[in-house]
Every structure is written in C-alpha cells, then in structure tokens.
Backbone bond lengths (Angstrom), bond angles and torsions (degrees), N, CA, C in turn:
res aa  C-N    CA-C-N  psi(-1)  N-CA   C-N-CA  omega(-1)  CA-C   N-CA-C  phi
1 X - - - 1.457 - - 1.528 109.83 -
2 X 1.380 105.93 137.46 1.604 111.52 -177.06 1.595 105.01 -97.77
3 X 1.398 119.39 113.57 1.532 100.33 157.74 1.175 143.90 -97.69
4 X 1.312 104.48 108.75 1.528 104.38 176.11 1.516 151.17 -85.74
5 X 1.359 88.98 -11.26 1.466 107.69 160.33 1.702 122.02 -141.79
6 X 1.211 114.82 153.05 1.634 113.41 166.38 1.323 132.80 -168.01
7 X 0.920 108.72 99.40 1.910 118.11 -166.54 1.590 106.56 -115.48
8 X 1.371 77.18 169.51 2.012 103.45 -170.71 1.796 93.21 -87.51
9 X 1.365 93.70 122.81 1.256 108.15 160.26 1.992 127.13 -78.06
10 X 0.878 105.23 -82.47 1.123 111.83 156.33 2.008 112.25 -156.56
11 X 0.987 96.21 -172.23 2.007 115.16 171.47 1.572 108.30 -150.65
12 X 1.575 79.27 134.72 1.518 117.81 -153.16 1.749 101.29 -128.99
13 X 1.499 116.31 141.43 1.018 112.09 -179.89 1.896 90.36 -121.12
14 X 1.188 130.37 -14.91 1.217 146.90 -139.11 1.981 97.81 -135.54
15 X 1.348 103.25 106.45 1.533 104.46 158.49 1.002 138.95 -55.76
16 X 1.179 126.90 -18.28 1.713 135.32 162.30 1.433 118.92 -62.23
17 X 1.645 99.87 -35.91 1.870 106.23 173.05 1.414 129.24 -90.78
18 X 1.554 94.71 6.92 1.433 114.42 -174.86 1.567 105.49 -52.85
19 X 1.471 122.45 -177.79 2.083 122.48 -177.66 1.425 89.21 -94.96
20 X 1.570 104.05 130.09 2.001 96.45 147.25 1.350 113.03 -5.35
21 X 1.333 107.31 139.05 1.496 121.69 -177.14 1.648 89.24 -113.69
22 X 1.457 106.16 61.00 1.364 107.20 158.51 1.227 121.46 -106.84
23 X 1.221 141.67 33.34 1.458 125.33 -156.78 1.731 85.90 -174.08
24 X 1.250 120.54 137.40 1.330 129.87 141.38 1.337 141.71 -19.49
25 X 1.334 123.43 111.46 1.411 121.17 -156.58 1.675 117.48 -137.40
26 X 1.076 119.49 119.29 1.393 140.09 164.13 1.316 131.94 -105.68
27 X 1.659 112.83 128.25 1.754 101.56 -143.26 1.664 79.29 -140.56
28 X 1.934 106.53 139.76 1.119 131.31 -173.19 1.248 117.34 -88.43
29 X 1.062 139.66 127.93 1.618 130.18 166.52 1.370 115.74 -128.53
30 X 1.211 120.65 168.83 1.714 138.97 150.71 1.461 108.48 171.25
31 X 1.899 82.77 -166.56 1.615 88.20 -177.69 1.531 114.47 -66.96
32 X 1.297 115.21 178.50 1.773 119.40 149.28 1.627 92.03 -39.27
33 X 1.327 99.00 145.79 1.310 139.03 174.40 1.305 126.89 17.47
34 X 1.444 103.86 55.30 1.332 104.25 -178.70 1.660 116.27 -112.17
35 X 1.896 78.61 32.92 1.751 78.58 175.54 1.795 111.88 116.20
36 X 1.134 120.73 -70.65 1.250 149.77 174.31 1.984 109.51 14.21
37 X 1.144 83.97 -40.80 2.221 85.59 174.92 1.201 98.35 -99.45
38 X 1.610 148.95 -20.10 1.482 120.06 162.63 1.582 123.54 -78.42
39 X 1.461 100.92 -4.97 1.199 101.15 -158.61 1.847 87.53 -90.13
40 X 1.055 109.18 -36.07 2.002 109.09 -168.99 1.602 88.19 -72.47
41 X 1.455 121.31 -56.44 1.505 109.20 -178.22 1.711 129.27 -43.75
42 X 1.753 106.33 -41.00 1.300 110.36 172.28 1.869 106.70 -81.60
43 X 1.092 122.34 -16.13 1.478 108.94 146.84 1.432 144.56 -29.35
44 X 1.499 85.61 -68.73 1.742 105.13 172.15 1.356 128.04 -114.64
45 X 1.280 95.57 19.32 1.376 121.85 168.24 1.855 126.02 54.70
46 X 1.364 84.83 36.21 1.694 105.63 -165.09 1.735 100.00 -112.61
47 X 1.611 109.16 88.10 1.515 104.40 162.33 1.619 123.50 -25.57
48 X 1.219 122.88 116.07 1.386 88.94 164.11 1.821 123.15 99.80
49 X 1.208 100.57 -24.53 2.086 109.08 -173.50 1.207 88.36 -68.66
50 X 1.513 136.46 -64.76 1.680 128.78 -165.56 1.947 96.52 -96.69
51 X 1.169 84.86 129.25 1.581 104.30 174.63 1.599 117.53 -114.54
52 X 1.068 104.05 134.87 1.438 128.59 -177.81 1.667 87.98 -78.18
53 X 1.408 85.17 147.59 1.686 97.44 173.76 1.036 119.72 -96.72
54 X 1.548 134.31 164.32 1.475 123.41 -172.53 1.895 102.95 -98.49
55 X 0.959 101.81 12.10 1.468 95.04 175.69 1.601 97.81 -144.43
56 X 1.507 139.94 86.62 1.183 133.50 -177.46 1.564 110.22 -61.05
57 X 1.493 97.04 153.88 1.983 119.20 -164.11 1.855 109.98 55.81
58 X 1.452 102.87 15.84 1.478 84.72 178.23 1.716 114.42 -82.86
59 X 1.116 116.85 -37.99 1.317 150.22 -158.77 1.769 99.87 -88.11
60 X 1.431 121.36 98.00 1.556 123.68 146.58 1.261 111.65 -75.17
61 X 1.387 132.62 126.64 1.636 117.92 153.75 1.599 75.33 -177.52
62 X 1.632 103.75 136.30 1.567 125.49 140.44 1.357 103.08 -61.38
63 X 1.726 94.65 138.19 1.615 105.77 -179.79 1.385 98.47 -137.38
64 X 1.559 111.92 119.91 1.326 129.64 177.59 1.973 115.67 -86.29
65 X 1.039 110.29 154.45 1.504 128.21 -170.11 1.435 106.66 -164.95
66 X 1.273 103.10 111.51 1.522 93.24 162.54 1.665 130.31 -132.18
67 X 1.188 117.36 145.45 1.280 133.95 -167.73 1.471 128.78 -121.78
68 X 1.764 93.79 121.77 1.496 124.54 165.91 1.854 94.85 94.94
69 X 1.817 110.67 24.97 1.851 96.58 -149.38 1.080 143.81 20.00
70 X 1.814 99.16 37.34 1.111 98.23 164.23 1.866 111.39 -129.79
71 X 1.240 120.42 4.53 1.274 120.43 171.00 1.195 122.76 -139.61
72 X 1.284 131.44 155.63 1.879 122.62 158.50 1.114 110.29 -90.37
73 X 1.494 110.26 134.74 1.765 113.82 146.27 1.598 109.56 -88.94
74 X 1.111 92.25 143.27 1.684 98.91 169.73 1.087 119.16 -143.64
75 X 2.093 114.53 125.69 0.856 131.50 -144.08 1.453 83.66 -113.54
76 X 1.331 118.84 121.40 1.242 141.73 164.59 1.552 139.18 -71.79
77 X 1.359 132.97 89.21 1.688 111.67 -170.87 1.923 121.75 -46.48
78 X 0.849 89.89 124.61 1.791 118.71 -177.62 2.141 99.81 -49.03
79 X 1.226 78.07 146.52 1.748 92.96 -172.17 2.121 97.63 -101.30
80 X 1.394 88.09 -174.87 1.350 106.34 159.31 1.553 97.02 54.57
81 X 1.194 137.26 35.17 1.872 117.13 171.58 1.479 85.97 -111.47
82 X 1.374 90.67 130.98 1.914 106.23 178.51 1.180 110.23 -76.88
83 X 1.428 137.51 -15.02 1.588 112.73 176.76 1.480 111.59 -99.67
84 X 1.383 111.90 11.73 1.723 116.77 162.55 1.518 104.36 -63.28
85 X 1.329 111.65 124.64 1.303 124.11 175.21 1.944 128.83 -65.52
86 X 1.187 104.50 154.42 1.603 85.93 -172.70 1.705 125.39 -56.25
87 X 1.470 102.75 -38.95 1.106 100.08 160.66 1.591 127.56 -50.68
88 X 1.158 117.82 -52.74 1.597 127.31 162.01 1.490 130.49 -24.64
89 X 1.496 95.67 -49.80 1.563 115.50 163.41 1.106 124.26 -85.31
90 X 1.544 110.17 4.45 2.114 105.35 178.86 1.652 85.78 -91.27
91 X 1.288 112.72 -53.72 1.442 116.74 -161.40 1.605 107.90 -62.98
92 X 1.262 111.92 -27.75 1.842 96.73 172.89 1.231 107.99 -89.76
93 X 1.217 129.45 -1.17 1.513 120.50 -173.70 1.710 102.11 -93.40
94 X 1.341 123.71 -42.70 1.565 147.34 144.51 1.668 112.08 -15.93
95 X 1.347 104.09 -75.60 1.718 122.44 -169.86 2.007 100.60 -71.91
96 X 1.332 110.79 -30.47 1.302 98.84 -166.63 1.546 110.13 -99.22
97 X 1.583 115.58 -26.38 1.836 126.40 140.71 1.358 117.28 -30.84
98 X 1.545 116.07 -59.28 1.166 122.33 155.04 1.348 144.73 -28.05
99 X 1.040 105.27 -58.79 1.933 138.34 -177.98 1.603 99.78 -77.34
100 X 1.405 118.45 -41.21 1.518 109.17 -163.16 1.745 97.35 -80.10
101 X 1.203 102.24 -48.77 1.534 119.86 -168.96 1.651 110.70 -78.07
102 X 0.845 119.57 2.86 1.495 116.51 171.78 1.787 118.90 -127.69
103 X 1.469 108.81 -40.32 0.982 119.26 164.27 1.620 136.75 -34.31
104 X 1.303 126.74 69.96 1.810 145.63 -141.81 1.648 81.41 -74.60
105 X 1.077 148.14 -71.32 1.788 141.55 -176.87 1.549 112.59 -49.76
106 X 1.207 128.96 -29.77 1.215 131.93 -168.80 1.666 98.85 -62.32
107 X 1.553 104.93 110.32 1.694 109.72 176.73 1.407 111.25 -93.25
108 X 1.750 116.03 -41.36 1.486 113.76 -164.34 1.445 97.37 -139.46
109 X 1.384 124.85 146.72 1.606 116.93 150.98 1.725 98.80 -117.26
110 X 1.344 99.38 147.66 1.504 110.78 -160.32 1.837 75.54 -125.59
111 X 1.836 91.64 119.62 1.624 104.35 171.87 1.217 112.31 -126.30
112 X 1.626 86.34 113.75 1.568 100.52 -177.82 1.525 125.32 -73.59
113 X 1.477 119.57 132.87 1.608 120.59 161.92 1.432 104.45 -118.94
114 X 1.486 112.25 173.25 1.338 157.91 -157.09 1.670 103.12 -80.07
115 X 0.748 132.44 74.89 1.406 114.95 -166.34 1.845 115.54 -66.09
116 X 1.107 94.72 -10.99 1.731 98.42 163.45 1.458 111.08 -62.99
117 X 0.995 106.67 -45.20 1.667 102.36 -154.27 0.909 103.33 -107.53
118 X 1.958 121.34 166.11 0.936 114.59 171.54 1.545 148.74 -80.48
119 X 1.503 150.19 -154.65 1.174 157.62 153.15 1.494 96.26 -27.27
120 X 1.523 127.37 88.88 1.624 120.14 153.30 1.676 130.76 -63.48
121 X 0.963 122.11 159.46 1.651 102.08 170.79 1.362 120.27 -96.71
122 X 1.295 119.48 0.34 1.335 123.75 156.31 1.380 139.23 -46.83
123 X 1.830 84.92 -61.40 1.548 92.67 170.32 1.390 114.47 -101.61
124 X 1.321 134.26 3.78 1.747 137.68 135.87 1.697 112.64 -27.43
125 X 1.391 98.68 -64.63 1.616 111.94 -168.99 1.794 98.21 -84.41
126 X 0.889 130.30 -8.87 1.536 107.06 177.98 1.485 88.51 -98.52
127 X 1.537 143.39 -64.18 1.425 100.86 -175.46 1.447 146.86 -79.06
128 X 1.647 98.16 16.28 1.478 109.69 160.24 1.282 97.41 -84.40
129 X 1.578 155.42 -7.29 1.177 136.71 151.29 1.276 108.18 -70.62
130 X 1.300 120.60 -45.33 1.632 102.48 -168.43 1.495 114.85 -80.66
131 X 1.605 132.81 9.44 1.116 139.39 178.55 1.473 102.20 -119.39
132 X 1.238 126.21 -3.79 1.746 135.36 152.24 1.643 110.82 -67.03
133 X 1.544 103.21 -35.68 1.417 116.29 -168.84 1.545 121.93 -92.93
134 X 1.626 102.01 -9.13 1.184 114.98 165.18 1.382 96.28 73.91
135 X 1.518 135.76 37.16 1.170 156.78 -164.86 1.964 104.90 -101.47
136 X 1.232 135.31 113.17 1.267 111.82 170.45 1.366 108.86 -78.76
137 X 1.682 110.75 161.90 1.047 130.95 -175.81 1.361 140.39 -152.17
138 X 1.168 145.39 138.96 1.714 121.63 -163.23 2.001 89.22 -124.83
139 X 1.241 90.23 173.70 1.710 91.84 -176.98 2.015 111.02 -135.16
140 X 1.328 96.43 94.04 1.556 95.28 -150.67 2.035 85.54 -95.25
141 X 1.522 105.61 125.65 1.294 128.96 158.69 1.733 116.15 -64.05
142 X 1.020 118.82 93.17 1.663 131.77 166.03 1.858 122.30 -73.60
143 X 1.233 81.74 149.98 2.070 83.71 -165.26 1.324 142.60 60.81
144 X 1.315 90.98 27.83 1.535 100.32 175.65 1.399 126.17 -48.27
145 X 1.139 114.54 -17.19 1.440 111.18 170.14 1.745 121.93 -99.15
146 X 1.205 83.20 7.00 1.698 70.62 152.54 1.454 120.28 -118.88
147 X 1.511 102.22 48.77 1.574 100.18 172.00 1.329 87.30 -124.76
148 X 1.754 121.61 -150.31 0.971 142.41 157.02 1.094 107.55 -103.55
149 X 1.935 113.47 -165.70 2.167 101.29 -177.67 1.714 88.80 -95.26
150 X 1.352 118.28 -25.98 1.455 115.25 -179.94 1.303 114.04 -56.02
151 X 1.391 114.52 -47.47 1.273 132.59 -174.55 1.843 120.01 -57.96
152 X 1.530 91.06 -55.01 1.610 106.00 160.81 0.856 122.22 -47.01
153 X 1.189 141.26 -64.41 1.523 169.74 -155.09 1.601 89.92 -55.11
154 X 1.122 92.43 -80.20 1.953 115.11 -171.17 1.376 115.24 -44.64
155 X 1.357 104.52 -39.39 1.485 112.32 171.32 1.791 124.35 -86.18
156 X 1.245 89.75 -14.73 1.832 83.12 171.16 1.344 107.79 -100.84
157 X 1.333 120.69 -30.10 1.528 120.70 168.17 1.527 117.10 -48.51
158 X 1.583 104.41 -52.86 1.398 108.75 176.33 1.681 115.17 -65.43
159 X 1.114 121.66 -15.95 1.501 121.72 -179.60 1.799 116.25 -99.66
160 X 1.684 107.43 12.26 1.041 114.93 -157.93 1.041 76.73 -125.04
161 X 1.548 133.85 -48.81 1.449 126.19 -177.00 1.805 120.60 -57.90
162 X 1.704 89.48 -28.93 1.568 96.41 178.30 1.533 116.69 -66.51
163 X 1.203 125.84 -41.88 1.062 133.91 169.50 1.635 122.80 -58.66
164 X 0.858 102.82 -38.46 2.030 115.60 167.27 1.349 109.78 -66.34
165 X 1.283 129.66 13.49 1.271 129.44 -162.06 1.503 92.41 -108.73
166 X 1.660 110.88 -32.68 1.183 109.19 -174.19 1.337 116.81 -146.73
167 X 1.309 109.10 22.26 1.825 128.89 156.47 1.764 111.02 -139.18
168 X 1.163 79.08 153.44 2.224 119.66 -161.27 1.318 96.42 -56.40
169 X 1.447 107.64 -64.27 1.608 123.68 169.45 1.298 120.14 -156.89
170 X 1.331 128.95 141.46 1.284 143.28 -156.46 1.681 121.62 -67.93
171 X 1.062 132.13 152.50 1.957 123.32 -168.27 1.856 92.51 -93.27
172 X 1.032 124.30 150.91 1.509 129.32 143.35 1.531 110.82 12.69
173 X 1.127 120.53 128.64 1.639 128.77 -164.35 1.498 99.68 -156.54
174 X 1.770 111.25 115.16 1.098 121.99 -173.58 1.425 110.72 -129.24
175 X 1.018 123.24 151.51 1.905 114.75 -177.48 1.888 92.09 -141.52
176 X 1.748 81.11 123.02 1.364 103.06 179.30 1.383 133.46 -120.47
177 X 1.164 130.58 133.40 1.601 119.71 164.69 1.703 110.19 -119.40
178 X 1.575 99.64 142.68 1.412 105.29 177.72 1.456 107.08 -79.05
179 X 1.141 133.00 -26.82 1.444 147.21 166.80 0.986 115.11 -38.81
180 X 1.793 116.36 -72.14 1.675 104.97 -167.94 1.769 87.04 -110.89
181 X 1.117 151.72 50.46 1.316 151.91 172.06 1.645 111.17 40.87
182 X 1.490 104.24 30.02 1.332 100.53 168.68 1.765 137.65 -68.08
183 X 1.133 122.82 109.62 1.341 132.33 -166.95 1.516 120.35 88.54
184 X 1.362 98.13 10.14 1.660 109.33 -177.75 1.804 93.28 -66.45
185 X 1.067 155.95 6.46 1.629 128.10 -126.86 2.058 65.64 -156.75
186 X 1.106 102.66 -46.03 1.453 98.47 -160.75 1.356 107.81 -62.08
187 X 1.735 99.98 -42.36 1.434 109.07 -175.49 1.765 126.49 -63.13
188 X 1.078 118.11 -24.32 1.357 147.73 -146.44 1.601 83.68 -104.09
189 X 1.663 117.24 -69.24 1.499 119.07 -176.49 1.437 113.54 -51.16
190 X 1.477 116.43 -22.05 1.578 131.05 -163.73 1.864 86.26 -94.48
191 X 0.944 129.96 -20.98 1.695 128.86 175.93 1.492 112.76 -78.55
192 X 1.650 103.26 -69.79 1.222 123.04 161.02 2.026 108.61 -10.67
193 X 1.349 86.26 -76.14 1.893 91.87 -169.79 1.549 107.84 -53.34
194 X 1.231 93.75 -38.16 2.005 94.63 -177.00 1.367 109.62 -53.78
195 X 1.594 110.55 -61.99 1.385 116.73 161.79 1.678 123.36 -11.64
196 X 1.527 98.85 -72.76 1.556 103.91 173.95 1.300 133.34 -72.47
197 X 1.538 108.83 -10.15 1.623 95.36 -173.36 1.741 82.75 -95.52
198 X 1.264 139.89 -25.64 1.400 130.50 178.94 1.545 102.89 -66.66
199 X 1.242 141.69 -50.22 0.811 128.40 129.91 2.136 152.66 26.17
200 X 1.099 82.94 -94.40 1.494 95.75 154.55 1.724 120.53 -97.21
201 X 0.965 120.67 12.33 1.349 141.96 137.23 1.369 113.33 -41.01
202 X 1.365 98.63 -88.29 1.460 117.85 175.97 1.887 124.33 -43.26
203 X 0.988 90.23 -33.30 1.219 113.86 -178.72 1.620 113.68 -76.21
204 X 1.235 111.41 -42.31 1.143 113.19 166.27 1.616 125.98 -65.33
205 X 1.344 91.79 -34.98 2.140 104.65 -178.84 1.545 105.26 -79.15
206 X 1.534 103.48 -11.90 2.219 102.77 -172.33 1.103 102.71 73.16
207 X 1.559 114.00 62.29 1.642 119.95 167.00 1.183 101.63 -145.42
C-alpha cells in the first residue's frame, strides 16, 4: 500500500461524536509507552500526525486519522500507567468497551507490546477480553531494534509460547520498529487485503 495522504480527523472521548462509520477502520492500542505515536507516524509516514502526550495516561480521547480516504486509523489511549487514577481507569475501560463493542467499521485492533520485555498482565488480560468478545485482533511487537535478531527471536517465541498456554491458535503477529520501518510494509499489506475482501464483500450483498 502506497500512502499518500493522512490527516487528523478529529478526538473524541464520546461515541456519538465519533466520524461516519463509513470507511474501514483499524485501531491501535497498548500500554504507556510502548511506542504507539511513532509507530502510526512511521506508518503513514507523517512526522508528527499522532502525538505523544506530555504527561502519559493523562489524556482519554479516541483519535481519528484517516488514510488515502479510504480508511481510519485509530489511535487509541494507552492502558497500564499507574498514576492514572481509579476514576481514570473506570472511564477508559467504559469509553473503550464502548468503542470496541459498538463500533460496526471497526475490522482489527492491532495491540501493541514491548518486545523487550516480557508477558505483562495487562496486555495478557486485554486480549483475552478482546478474544472473549469475539473482537479481531493482531499483536504487533514494537522496538525491534533495540534487541538483537537472537535476542528478538527468543523473546517473541517466548511470548508466543505464553499465549499458547491458553489459546488454540494465535491472531496475526507482526514485529515492528519505528526506527528502521520494520514490518511497516507488512502491516499496511495486512490492511490493504482487509480493505479488499470487505470490499468485494460488499459487492457481493449490492452495497
């Protein structure tokens, strides 16, 4: 996929103000700082369109972007920052229940981890929610370059094994760096196809 365009739609904390749910949509998640705005920027190759906040977990709001007018990205507020207050965490757990489960365009959420580290229980238990929810999902590995390939290797195997412990078979598994644009091409081609088989989908029903 070529991108040629990609802008900020708006941010929304509220589903009613959400964009027409006309267009195809793929929505980003993880913890605090595991990357998540270089990785959509080296996507669409726009320094700068998703911004990191200056105070991480302060900020709830779905943040829309869309690309080539023909898809949404959606940039998701980040889980797991411990000085988000309880209240803080009812309302994103609320708005993003919301968003996953109502949201009729929403095709994939791509949940990002750390590829340094290991199996968190954060993001353990959120995609055993979103695979409770019958939610699709892909599981994209961030920072690959700050390992080695030995290093990588060992660590996504081992986080792949963790997950087999207590799933049949695993969703879409991508390993990325915003650095050297690794898996950017994969991810995009992995959109691309969604695009078309929804697509000729439609086409088939006379819509």
């Amino acid at each position: 996929m070529i991108i040629k365009d990609a802008r900020f739609i708006s941010s929304n904390n509220r589903f009613d103000r959400l964009p027409k749910d006309n267009l195809p949509e793929y929505a980003f998640i993880g913890r605090s700082n595991v990357g998540k705005s270089s990785l959509i920027n080296a996507l669409v190759q726009r320094k700068g369109l998703a911004k990191t906040s200056a105070t991480p977990g302060k900020t709830i709001a779905i943040n829309h972007f869309v690309v080539n007018n023909q898809w949404y990205l959606v940039d998701l507020p980040g889980y797991g920052y411990a000085k988000r207050s309880k209240k803080s965490r009812e309302e994103w757990r609320v708005m993003l229940a919301n968003y996953i489960s109502r949201r009729r365009n929403l095709l994939y959420t791509f949940v990002l981890v750390d590829s340094r580290i290991e199996p968190q229980n954060s993001d353990i238990g959120f995609m055993e929610w979103l695979g409770e929810n019958q939610v699709p999902f892909c599981i994209v590995f961030t920072k690959a370059d700050k390992l080695s390939k030995v290093e990588l290797d060992r660590n996504v195997e081992a986080y792949k094994k963790r997950l087999l412990e207590d799933w049949e078979e695993l969703p879409p598994v991508f390993v990325t760096s915003s650095e050297t644009k690794m898996g950017r091409d994969e991810i995009l081609d992995f959109i691309e196809q969604q695009n078309i088989e929804l697509d000729n989908y439609l086409k088939t029903k006379g819509l």
